[in-house]
C-alpha positions as CSV (number, residue, x, y, z in Angstrom):
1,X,13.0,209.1,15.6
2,X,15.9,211.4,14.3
3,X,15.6,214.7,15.9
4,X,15.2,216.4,12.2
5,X,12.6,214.2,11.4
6,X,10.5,214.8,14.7
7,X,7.6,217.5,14.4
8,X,8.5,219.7,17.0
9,X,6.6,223.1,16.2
10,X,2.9,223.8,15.1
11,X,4.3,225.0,12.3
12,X,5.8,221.2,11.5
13,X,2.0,219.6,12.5
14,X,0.1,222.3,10.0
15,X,2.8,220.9,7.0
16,X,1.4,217.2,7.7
17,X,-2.0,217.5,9.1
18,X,-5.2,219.8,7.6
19,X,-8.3,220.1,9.6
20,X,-10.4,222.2,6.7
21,X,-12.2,221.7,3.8
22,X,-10.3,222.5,0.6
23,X,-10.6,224.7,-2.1
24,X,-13.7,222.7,-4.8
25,X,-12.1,224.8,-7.7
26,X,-8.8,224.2,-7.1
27,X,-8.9,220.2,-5.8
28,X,-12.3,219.1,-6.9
29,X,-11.4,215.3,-6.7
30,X,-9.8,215.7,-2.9
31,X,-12.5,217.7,-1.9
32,X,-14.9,215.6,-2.8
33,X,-13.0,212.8,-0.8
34,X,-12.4,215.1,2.6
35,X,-16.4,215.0,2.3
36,X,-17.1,211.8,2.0
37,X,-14.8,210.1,4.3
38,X,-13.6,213.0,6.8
39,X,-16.5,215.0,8.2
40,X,-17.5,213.7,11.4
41,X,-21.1,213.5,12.6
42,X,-23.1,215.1,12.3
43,X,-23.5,214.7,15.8
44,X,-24.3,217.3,19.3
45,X,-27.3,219.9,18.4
46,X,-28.3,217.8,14.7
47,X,-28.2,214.4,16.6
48,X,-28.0,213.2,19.8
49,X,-28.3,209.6,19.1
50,X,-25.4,208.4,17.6
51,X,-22.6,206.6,19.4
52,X,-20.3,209.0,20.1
53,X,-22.6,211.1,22.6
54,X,-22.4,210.7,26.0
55,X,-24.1,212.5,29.0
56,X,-25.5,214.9,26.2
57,X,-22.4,216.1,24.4
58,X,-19.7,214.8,21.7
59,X,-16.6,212.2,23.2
60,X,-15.0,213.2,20.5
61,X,-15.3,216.7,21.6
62,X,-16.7,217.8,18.3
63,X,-17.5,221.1,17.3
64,X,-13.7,222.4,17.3
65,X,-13.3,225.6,17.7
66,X,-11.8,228.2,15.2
67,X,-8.3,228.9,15.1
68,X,-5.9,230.9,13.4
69,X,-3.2,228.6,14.5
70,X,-2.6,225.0,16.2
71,X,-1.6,225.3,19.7
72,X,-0.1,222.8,22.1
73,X,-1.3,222.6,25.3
74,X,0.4,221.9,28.7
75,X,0.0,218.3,28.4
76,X,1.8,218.4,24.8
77,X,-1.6,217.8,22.7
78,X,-1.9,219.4,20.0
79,X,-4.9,221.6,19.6
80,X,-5.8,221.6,15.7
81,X,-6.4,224.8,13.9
82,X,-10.0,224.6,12.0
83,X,-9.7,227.7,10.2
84,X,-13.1,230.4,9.6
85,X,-12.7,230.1,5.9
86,X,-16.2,229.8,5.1
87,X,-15.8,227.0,3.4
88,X,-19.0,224.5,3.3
89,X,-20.4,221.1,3.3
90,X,-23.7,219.1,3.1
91,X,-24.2,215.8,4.8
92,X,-28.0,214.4,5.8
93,X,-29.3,217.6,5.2
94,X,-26.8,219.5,7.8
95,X,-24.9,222.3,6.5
96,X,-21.0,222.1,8.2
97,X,-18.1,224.1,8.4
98,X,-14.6,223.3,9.0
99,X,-15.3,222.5,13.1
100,X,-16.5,218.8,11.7
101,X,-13.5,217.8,10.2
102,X,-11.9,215.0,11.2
103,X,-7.1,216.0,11.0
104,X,-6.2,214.1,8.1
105,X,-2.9,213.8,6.0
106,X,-3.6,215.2,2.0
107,X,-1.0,212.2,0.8
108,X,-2.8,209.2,2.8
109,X,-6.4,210.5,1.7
110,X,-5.0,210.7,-2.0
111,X,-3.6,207.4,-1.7
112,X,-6.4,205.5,0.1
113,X,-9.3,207.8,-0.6
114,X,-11.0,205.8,3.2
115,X,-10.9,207.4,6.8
116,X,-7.4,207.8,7.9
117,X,-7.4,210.0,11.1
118,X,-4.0,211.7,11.2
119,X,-3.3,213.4,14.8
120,X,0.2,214.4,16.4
121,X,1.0,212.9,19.9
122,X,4.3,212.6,21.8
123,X,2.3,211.5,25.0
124,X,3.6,208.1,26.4
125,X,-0.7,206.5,25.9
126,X,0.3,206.7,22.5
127,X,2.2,203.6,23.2
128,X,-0.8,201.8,24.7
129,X,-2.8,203.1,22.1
130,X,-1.0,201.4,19.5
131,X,-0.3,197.7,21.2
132,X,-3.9,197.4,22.4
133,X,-4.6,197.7,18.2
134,X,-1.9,195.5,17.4
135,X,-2.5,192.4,20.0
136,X,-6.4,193.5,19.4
137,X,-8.2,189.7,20.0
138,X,-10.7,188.9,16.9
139,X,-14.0,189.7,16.4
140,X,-16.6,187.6,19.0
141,X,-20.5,186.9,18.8
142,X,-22.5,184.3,21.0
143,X,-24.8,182.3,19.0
144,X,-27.4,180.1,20.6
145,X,-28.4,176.9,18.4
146,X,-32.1,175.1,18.8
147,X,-34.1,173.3,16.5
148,X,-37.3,174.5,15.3
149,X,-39.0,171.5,13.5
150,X,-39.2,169.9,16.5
151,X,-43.0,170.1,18.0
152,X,-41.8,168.1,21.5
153,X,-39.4,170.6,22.5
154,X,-41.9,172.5,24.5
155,X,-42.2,169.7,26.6
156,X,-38.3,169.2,26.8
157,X,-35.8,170.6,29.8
158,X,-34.0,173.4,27.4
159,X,-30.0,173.5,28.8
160,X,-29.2,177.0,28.1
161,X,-25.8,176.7,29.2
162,X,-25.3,173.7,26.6
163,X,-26.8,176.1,23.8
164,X,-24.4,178.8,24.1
165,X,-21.1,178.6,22.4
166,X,-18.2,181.2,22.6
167,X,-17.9,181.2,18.8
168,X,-14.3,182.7,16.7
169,X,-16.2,185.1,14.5
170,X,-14.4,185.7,11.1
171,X,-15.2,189.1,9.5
172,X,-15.5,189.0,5.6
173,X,-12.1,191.1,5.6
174,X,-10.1,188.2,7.6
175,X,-11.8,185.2,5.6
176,X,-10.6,187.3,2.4
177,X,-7.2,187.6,4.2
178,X,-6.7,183.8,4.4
179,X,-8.7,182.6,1.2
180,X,-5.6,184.9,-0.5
181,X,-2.7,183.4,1.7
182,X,-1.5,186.1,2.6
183,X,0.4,186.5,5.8
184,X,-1.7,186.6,9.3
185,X,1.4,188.5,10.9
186,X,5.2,189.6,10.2
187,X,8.6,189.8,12.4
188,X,11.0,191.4,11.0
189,X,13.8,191.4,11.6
190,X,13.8,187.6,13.1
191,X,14.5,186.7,16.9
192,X,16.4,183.3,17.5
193,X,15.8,182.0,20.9
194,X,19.4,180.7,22.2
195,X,18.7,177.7,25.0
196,X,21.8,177.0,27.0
197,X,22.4,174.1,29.6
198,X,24.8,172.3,31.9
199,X,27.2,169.5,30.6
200,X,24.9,166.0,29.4
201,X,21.7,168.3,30.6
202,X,20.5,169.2,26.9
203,X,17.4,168.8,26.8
204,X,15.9,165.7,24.9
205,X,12.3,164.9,23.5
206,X,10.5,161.7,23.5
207,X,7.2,160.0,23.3
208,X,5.8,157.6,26.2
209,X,6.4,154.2,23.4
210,X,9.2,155.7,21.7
211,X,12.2,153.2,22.2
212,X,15.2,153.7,24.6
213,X,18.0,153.1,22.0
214,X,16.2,155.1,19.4
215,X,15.8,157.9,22.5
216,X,19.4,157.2,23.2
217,X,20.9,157.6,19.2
218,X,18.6,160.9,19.1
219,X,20.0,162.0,22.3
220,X,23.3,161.8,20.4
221,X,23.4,162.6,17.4
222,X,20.9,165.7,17.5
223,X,23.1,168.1,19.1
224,X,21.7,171.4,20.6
225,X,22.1,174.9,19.6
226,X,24.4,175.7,22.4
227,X,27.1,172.9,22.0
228,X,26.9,173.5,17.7
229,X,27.9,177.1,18.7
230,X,30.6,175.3,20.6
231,X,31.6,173.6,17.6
232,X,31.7,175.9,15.3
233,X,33.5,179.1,17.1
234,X,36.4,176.2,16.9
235,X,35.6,175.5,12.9
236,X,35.2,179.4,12.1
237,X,37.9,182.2,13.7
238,X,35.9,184.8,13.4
239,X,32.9,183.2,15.4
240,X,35.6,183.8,18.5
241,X,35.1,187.2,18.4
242,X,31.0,186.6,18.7
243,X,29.2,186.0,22.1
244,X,26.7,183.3,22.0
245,X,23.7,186.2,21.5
246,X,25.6,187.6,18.9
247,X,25.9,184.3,16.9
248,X,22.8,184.6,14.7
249,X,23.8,188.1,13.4
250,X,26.6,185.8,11.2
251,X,25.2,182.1,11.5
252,X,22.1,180.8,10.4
253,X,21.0,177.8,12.3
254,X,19.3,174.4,10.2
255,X,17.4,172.2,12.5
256,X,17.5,169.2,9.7
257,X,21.1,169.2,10.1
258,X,21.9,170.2,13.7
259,X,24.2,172.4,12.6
260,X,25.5,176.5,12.3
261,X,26.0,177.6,8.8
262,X,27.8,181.3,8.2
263,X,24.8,183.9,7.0
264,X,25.1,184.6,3.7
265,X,22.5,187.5,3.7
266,X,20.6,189.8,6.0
267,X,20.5,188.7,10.2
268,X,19.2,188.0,13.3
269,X,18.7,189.0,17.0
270,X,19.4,186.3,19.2
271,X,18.0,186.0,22.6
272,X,18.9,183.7,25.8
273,X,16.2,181.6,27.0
274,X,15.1,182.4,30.9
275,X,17.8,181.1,33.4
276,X,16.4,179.4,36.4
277,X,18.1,180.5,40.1
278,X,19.1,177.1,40.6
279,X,21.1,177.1,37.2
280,X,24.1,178.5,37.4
281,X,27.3,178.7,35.2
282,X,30.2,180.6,35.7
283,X,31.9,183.0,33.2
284,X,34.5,180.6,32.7
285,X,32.0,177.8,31.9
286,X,29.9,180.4,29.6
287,X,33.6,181.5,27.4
């Protein structure tokens, strides 16, 4: 990010991120909200049983403490400020203050009015954080399968191994997902893989019975990415001035016709496919 859009000061984290219960005259609707969806627990001394205690206390580290201000600490993370306003909630029965509130942004709770857990991190795990979400496998269960009408299977060898199935498990929200068509996953902006190879070495794709002079005409007339770029920095002057990876920022390959066409509208990154060590082309070759 922009320098001037970074938040840089506690002051910068207090303007996006509230750790307190609001105000039920002035903001009854977003009050009511911050209680339903942002109080954590309650957990530590009202109960000990739910998941996020370990070894006897909270792994969230919930209660916060009371601040007057957010601090950050040595290792740049940002220590909230729950402020003593004596400001109230009920839930099951527990009276809490503003130490069970979960950070949250006031424009993503209006918007969403669901759990959004806003925090401030410049700590390279953020990273990891956010891939291991994004590449995050789907949803598993192991399901065993037997038959219960049947009165001989006491006497029958039971294969457990053969009754256990590692089973894709599709959550309600994922079948919805695909019953709507909407898209699993998006790349934007596009990246073209650009294959390269020695003179005659293109590579060609056949099937065990296809026939040799059908292989042979393919071979021919379907020419590869690298020799169309060839072709067309010789059709188009300005494609000169473009290296092979920066060909799909102004052409738009069509596999039907084997061909670049110049990019009417927005672009591409394009990328060089793995080089092995025993390929090796000189710059001369490669101009």
């Amino acid at each position: 990010m922009n320098n001037k859009f970074k938040t840089q000061t506690p002051y910068d984290i207090d303007k996006y991120i509230i750790v307190e219960i609001l105000d039920e005259n002035e903001r009854p609707n977003l009050n009511e909200t911050v209680q339903n969806y942002m109080v954590h627990g309650p957990c530590s001394l009202y109960n000990r049983n739910l998941p996020c205690m370990k070894n006897g206390s909270c792994s969230k580290f919930y209660t916060k403490e009371f601040r007057q201000r957010t601090l950050i600490d040595e290792a740049e993370f940002p220590k909230n400020r729950p402020s003593d306003n004596g400001r109230t909630v009920k839930k099951k029965e527990c009276i809490l203050d503003n130490k069970f509130i979960v950070p949250y942004n006031l424009e993503l709770l209006l918007k969403f009015e669901w759990h959004i857990n806003v925090e401030y991190t410049c700590q390279t795990s953020s990273i990891k954080y956010l891939f291991r979400y994004v590449h995050k496998d789907n949803d598993c269960v192991t399901a065993t399968l037997y038959n219960t009408d049947d009165s001989s299977e006491a006497t029958q060898v039971v294969d457990e191994i053969r009754n256990y199935y590692n089973c894709r498990y599709i959550s309600a929200c994922e079948a919805v997902w695909h019953l709507f068509g909407y898209e699993i996953q998006e790349k934007e902006p596009v990246v073209i893989r650009l294959p390269f190879h020695l003179e005659d070495e293109q590579l060609v794709v056949y099937s065990e019975t296809s026939n040799v002079n059908d292989i042979i005409e393919s071979a021919v007339s379907h020419k590869s990415m690298f020799l169309e770029w060839m072709a067309a920095s010789m059709s188009y002057s300005y494609a000169r001035s473009l290296t092979y990876a920066e060909f799909p920022t102004k052409f738009i390959w069509k596999d039907d016709a084997s061909k670049w066409f110049p990019r009417n509208q927005g672009f591409a990154i394009g990328r060089l496919t793995h080089v092995p060590t025993e390929l090796t082309m000189s710059d001369d070759e490669l101009k």
